[in-house]
C-alpha positions as CSV (number, residue, x, y, z in Angstrom):
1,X,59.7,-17.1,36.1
2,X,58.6,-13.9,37.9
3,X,61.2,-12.0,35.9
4,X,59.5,-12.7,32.6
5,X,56.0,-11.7,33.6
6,X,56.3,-8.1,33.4
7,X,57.0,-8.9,29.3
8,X,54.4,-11.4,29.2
9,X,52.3,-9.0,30.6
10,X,53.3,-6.2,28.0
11,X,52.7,-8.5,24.8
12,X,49.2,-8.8,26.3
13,X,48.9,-5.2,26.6
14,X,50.3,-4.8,23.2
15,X,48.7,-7.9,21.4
16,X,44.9,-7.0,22.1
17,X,44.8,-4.1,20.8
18,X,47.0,-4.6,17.9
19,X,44.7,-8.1,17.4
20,X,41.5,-6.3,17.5
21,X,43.0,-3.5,14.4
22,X,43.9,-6.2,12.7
23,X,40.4,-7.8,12.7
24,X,38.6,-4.3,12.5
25,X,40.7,-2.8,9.6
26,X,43.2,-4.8,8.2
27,X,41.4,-7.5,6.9
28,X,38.2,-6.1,6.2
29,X,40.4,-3.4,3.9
30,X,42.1,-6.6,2.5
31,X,39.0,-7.8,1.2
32,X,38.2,-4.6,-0.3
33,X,41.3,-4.6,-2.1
34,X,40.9,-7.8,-3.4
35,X,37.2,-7.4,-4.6
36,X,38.6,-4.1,-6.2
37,X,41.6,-6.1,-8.2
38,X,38.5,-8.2,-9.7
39,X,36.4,-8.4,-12.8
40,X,32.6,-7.3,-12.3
41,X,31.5,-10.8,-13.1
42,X,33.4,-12.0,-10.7
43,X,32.4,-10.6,-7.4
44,X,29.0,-11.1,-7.2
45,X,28.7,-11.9,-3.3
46,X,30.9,-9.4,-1.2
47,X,33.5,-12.5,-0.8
48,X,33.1,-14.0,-4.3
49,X,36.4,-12.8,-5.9
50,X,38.3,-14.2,-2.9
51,X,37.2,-17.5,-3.6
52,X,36.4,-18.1,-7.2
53,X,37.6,-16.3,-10.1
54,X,37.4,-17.4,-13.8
55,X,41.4,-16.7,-14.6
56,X,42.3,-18.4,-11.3
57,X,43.0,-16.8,-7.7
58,X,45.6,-14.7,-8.8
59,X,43.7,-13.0,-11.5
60,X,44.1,-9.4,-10.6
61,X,42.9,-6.7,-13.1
62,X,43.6,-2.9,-12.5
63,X,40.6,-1.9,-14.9
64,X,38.5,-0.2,-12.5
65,X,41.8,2.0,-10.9
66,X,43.0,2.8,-14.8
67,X,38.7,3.5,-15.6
68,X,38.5,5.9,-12.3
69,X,41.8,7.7,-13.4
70,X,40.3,8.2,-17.1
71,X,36.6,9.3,-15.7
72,X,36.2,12.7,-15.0
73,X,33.1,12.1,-13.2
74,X,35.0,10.4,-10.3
75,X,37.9,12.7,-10.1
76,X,35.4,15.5,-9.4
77,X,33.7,14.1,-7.0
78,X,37.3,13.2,-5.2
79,X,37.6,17.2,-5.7
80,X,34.3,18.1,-4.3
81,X,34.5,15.8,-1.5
82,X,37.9,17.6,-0.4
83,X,36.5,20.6,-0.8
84,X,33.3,20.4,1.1
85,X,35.3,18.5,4.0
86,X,38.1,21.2,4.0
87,X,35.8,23.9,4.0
88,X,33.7,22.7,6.5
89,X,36.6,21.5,8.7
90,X,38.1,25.5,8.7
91,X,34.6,26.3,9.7
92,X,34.5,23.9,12.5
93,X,37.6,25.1,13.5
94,X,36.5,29.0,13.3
95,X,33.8,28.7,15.2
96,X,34.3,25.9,17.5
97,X,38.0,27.4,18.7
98,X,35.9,30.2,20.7
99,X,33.5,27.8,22.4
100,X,36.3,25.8,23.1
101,X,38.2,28.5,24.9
102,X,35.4,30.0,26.7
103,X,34.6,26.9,27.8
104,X,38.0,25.8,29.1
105,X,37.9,29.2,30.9
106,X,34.9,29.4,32.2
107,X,34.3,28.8,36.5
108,X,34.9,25.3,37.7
109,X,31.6,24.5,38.6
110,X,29.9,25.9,35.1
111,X,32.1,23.8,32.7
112,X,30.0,20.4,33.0
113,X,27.0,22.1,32.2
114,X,28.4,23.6,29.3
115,X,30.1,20.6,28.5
116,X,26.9,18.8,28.9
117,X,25.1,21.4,26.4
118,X,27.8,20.3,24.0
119,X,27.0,17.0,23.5
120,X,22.9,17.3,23.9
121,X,22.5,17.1,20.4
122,X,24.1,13.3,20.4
123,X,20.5,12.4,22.5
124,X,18.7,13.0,19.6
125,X,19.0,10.5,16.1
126,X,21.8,12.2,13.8
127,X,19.0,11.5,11.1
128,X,16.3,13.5,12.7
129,X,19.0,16.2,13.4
130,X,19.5,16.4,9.6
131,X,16.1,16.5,8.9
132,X,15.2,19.5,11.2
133,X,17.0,21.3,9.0
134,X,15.4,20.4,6.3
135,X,12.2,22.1,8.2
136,X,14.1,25.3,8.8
137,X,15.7,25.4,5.4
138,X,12.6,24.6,2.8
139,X,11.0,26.9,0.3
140,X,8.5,27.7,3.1
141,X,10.2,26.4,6.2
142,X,11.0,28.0,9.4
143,X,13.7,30.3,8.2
144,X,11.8,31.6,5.0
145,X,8.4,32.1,6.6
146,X,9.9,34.4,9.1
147,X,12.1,36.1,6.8
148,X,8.5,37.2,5.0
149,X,6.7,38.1,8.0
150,X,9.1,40.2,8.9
151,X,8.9,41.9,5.4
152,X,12.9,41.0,4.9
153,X,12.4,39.1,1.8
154,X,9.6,39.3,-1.1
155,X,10.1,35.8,-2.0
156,X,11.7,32.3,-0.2
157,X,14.9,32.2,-1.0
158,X,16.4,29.2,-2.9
159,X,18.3,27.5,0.5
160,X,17.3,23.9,0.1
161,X,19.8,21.4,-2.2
162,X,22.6,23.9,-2.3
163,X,26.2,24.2,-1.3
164,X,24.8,26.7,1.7
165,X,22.5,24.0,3.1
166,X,25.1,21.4,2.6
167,X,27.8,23.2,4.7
168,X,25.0,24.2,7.6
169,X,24.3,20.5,7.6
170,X,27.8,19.4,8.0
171,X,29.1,22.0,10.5
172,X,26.0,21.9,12.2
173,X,26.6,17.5,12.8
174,X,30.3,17.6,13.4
175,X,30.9,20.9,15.2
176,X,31.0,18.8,18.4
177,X,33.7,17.0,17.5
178,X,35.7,19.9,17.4
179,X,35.1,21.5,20.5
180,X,35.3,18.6,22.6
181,X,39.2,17.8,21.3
182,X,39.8,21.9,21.8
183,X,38.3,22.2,24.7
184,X,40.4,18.9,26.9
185,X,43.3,20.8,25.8
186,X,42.9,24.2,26.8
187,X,41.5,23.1,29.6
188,X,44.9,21.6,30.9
189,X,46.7,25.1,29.7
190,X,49.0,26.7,32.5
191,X,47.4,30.2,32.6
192,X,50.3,31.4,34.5
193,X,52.3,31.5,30.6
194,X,49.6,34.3,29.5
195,X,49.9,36.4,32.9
196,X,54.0,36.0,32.2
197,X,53.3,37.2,28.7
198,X,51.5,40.4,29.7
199,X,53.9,40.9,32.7
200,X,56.7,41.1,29.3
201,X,54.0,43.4,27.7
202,X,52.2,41.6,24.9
203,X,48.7,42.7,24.0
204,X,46.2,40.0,24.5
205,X,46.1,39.0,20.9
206,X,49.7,38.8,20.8
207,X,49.1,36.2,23.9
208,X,46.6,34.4,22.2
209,X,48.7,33.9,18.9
210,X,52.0,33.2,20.2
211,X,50.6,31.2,23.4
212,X,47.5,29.9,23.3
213,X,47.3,29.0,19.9
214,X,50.7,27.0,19.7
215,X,50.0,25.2,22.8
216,X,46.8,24.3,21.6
217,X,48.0,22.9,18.8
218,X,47.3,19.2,19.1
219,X,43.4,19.8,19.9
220,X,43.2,21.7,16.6
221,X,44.7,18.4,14.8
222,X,43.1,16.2,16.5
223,X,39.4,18.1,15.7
224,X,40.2,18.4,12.1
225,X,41.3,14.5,12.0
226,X,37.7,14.2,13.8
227,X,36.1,16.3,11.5
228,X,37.7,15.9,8.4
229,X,37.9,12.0,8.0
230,X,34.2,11.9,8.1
231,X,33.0,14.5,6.5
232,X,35.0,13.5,3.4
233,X,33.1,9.9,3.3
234,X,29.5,11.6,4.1
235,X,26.4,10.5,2.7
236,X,23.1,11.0,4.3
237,X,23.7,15.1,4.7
238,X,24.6,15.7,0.8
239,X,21.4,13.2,0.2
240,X,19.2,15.0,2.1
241,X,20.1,18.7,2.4
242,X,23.1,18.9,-1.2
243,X,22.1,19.0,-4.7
244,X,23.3,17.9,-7.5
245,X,26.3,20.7,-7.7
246,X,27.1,18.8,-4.4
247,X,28.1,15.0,-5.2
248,X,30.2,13.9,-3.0
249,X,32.2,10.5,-2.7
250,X,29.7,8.7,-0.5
251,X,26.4,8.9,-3.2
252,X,29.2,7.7,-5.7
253,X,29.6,4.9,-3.6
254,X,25.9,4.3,-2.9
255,X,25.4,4.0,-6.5
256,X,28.3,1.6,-7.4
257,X,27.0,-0.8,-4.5
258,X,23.3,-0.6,-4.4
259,X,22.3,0.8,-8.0
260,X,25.1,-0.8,-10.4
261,X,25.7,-3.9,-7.9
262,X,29.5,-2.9,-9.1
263,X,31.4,-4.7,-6.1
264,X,34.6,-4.4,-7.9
265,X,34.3,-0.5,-8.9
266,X,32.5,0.5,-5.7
267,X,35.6,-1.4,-3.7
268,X,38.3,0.5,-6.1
269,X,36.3,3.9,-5.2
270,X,36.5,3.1,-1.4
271,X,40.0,2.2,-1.9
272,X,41.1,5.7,-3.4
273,X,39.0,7.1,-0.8
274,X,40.7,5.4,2.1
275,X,44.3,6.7,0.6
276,X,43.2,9.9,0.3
277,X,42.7,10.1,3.9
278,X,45.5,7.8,4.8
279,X,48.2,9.7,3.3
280,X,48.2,13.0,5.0
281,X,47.9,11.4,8.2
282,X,51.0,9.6,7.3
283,X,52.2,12.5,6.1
284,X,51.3,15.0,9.5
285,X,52.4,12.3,11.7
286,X,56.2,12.0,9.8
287,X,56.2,15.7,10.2
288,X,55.0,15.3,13.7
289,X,57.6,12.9,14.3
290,X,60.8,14.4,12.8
291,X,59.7,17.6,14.2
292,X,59.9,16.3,17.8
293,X,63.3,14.3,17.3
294,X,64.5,17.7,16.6
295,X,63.4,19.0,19.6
């Protein structure tokens, strides 16, 4: 009986977790899928095409997958979703790489204050955040009224409901989690491999690209997966600081839940926008994988 505790133990371990993704994800996303294999009619409640249908409970219907496909309007807003979570991802990544390292080098005793001044910006509501920039950004905001007083500008510029104020927005709210990834794993970076380096004669930048950066690699995926998957889905920063040349994926779905009460199209949307989020992490992590059984 002792013998077999250590396993019991491990399925306990094992089960909880696995229990609780299962309950989180799994079937929420099942539900989803099913509401998005339905007919408009029937899914009025959120649950209403799991348990009645007029064809029956296997009545599936791929309409609203074959009327996203044919819709232009959907596949460029898949497009401009990437593209505004891509771009601001490499941006993140640009500049949060040096405050990560700086950081992770910086004295002992300095590094929790830094760290600290990282994450301030979580005290405050993400929405109020958002809309300070709206204050700095405006026609006469912040930015615009000292721009004229110092005679830099005869006019406001036009920064408010464009792609600019979108991106400021976006690396502005997720630039944190960025560094914080970067910076627990150059923290734990021998230093001795870069003295070794310059010891062999490499210039620092030669250090920093064939050391430093490949070592580092795992914080850089895991801040993009941090930054990426959200930004992708966003909503409330392309509604208040985007235009219209800035739909993205999340007013799409807004509209289909709220404005149309389309359960089933709204569902098929979040289902194509799960996948496209799912399958390069499947992807990166099969690399990942067979890469290391090579090693």
């Amino acid at each position: 009986m002792p013998a077999r505790r250590p396993i019991q133990g491990r399925y306990w371990v094992i089960g909880l977790p696995l229990a609780w993704l299962i309950g989180a994800f799994l079937l929420p996303f099942l539900i989803v899928l099913r509401i998005s294999l339905a007919e408009m009619g029937d899914a009025g409640p959120p649950l209403g095409a799991l348990v009645s249908s007029a064809h029956g409970m296997l009545a599936l219907t791929l309409s609203n997958y074959l009327f996203i496909a044919s819709d232009d309007l959907y596949l460029l807003t898949y497009l401009s979703s990437l593209k505004y979570a891509a771009i601001t991802t490499l941006l993140c990544l640009f500049i949060g790489y040096p405050f990560a390292y700086c950081m992770a080098r910086a004295r002992a005793a300095n590094r929790a204050l830094l760290l600290m001044l990282v994450m301030l910006p979580f005290w405050t509501s993400f929405l109020l955040r958002i809309y300070a920039w709206k204050g700095i950004l405006a026609d006469h905001g912040i930015l615009n009224d000292l721009l004229l007083a110092l005679g830099s500008i005869a006019q406001p510029l036009q920064l408010m409901h464009t792609p600019l104020s979108l991106l400021i927005g976006m690396v502005y709210a997720y630039l944190p989690f960025m560094i914080l990834p970067l910076y627990a794993n150059l923290v734990k970076m021998d230093t001795g491999l870069l003295e070794a380096a310059f010891d062999l004669g490499a210039t620092p930048l030669q250090a920093f690209w064939r050391i430093t950066v490949p070592l580092s690699k795992s914080g850089i995926i895991a801040g993009s997966m941090l930054v990426f998957i959200p930004a992708l889905g966003e909503y409330v920063i392309p509604e208040l600081l985007g235009g219209p040349q800035t739909l993205m994926i999340g007013r799409v779905l807004w509209d289909e839940f709220f404005t149309n009460n389309d359960w089933p199209m709204a569902s098929a949307v979040t289902v194509v926008a799960l996948l496209l989020i799912l399958l390069p992490m499947a992807i990166l992590n099969k690399y990942r994988d067979h890469r290391q059984g090579g090693a």
